[in-house]
PAZAPA-4460 file (N, C-alpha, C; in steps of 0.05 Angstrom, whole numbers, plus 32768, in hexadecimal, padded with zeros to 4 digits):
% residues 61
    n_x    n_y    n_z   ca_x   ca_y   ca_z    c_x    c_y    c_z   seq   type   mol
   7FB7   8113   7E05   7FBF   80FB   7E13   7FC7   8102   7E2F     1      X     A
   7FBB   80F1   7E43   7FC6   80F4   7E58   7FDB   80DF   7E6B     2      X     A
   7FED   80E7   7E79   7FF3   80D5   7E92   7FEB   80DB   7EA7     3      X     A
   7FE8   80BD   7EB3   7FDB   80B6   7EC8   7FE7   80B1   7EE5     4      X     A
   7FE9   80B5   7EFA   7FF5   80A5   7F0F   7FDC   80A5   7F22     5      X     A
   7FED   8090   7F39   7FDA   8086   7F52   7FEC   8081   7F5D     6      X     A
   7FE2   808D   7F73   7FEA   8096   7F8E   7FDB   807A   7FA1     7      X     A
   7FE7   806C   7FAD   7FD9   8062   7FC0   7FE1   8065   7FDE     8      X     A
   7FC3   8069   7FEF   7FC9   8068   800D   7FC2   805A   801E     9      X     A
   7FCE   804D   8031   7FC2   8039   803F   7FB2   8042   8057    10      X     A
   7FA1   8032   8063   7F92   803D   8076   7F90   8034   8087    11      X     A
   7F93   8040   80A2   7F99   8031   80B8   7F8C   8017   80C2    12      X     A
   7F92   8002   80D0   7F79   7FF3   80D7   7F78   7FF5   80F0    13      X     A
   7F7E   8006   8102   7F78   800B   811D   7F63   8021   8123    14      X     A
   7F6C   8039   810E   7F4F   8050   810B   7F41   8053   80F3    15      X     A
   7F4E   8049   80E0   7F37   8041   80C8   7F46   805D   80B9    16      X     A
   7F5C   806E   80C2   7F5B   8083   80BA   7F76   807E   80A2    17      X     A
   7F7F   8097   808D   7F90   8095   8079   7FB0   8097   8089    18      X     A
   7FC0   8087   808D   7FD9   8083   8090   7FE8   80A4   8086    19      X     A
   7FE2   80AA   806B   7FEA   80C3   8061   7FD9   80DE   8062    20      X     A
   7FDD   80F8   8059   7FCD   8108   805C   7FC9   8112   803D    21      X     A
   7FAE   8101   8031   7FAD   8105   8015   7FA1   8117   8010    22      X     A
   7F9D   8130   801B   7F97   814A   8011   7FB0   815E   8009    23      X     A
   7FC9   8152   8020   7FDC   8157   8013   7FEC   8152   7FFC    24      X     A
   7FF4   8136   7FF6   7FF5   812A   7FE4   7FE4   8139   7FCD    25      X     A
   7FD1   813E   7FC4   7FC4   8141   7FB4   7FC7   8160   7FAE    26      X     A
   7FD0   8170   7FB9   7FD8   818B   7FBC   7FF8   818B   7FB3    27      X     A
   8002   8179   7FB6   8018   817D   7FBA   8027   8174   7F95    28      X     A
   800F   815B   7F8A   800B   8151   7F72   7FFD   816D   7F63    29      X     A
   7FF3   8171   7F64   7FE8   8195   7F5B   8006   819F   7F53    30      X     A
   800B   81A9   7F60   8028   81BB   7F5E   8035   81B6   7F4C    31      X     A
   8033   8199   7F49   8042   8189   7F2D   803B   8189   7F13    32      X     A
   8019   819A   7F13   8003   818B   7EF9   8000   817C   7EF9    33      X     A
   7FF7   816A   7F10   7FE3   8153   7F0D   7FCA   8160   7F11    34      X     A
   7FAD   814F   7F0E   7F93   8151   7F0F   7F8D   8146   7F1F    35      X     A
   7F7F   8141   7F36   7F69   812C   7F38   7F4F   8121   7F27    36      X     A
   7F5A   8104   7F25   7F40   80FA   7F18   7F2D   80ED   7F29    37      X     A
   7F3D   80DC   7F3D   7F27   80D1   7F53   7F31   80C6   7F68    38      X     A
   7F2B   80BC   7F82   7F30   80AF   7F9E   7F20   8094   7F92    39      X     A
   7F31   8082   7F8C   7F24   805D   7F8D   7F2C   805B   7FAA    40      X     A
   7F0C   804B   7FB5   7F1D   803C   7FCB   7F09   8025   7FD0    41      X     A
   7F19   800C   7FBE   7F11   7FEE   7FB8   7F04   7FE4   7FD2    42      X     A
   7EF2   7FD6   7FD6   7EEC   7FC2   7FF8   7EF7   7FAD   7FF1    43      X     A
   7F0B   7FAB   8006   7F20   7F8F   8007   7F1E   7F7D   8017    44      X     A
   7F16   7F94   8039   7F18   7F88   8055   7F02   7F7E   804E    45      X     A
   7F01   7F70   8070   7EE8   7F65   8083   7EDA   7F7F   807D    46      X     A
   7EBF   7F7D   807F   7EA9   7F82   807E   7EA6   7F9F   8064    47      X     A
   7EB1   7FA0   805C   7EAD   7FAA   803E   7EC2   7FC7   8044    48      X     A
   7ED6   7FC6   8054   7EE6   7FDD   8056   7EFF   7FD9   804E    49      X     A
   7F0C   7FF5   8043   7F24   7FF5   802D   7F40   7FF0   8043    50      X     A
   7F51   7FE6   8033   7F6B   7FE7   8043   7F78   7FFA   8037    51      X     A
   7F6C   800D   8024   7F80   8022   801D   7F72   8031   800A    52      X     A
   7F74   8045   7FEE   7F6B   8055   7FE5   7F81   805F   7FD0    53      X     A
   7F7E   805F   7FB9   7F87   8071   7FA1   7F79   808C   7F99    54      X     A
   7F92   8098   7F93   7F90   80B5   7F8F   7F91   80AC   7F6B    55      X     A
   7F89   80B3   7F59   7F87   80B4   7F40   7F8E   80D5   7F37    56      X     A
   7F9B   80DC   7F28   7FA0   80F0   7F1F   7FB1   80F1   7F02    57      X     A
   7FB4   8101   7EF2   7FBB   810A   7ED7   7FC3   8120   7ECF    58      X     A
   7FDA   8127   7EC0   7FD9   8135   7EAE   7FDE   813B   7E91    59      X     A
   7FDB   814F   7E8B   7FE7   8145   7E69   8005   8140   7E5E    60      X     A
   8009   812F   7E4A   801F   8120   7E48   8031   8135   7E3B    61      X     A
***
């Protein structure tokens, strides 16, 4: 059995770029025993671009 969390990041709307630095984050979730399972990043905006992005990750319970 696993648990799950999600990380969400928002993304800028001036450069399109991540507000956070989710390579860190995700390194930093490591250290803890989490996994990555995946980067969702839903189309919400105008013209089919995300306002943000989930980190998906797991470990065992």
């Amino acid at each position: 059995m696993y648990d799950y969390k999600f990380i969400r990041i928002d993304i800028s709307k001036w450069n399109n770029n991540p507000k956070e630095d989710y390579r860190e984050i995700i390194r930093r979730e490591a250290r803890d025993g989490w996994e990555l399972v995946q980067i969702f990043a839903p189309s919400l905006a105008a013209a089919g671009f995300s306002k943000y992005f989930e980190i998906i990750l797991k470990r065992k319970m």
